[in-house]
C-alpha positions as CSV (number, residue, x, y, z in Angstrom):
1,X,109.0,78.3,87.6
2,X,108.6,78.6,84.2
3,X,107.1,80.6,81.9
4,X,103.2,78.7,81.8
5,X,103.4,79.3,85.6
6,X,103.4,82.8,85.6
7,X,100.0,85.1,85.3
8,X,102.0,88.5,85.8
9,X,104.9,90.0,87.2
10,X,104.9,93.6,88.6
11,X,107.8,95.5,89.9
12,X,107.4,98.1,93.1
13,X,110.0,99.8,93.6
14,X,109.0,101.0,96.9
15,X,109.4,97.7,98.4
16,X,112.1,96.9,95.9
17,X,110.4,93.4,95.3
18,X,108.5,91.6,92.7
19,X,105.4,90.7,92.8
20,X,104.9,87.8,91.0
21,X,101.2,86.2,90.2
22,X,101.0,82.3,89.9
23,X,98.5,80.9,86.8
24,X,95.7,78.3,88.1
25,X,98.3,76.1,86.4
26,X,101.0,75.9,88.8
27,X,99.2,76.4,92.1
28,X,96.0,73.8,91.7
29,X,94.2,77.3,92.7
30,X,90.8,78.7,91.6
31,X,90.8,82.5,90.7
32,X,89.7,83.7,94.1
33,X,92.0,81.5,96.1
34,X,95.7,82.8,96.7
35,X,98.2,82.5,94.4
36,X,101.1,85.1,94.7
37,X,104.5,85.0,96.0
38,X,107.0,88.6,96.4
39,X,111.0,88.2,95.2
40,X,112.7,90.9,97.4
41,X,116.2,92.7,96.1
42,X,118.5,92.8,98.6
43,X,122.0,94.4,98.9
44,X,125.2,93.7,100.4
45,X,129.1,94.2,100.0
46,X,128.4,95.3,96.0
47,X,126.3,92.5,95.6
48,X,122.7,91.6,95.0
49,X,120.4,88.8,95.2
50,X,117.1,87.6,95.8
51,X,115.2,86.5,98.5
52,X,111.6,84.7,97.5
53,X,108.7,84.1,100.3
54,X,104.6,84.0,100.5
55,X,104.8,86.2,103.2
56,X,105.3,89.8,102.5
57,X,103.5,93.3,103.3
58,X,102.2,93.1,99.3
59,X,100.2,89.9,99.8
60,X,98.1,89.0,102.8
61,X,95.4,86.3,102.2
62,X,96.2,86.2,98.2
63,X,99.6,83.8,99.5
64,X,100.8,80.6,97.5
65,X,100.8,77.4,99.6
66,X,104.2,76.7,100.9
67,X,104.2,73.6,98.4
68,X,103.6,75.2,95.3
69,X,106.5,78.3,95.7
70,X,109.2,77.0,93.3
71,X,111.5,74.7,95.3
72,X,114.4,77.3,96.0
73,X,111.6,79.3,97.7
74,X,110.5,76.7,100.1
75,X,111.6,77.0,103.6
């Protein structure tokens, strides 16, 4: 995804995930269709990574499509 793709990005800490807004631009989307996706931080043996989806507690109907999370998203 890059930078054109992105509306906003906001951080809760809570849920220790991003919460990252998709421009009209990368999803084919109008403004009162869906267009979000969470990252999620996870832990493990003193490492971390990242774990994308459209379906998290932070988003309900305001999802991306399946097709238009980046490709490592995709499942």
């Amino acid at each position: 995804v890059n930078d054109e793709m992105i509306e906003s990005v906001s951080w809760h800490p809570e849920e220790r995930s991003l919460l990252v807004a998709l421009s009209t631009k990368a999803t084919n989307a109008t403004k009162d269709n869906g267009k979000y996706f969470v990252v999620t931080m996870k832990t493990a043996e003193k490492s971390i990574h990242w774990q994308c989806s459209n379906q998290h507690p932070l988003i309900t109907e305001k999802a991306v499509h399946n097709n238009d999370l980046p490709p490592s998203c995709r499942s």
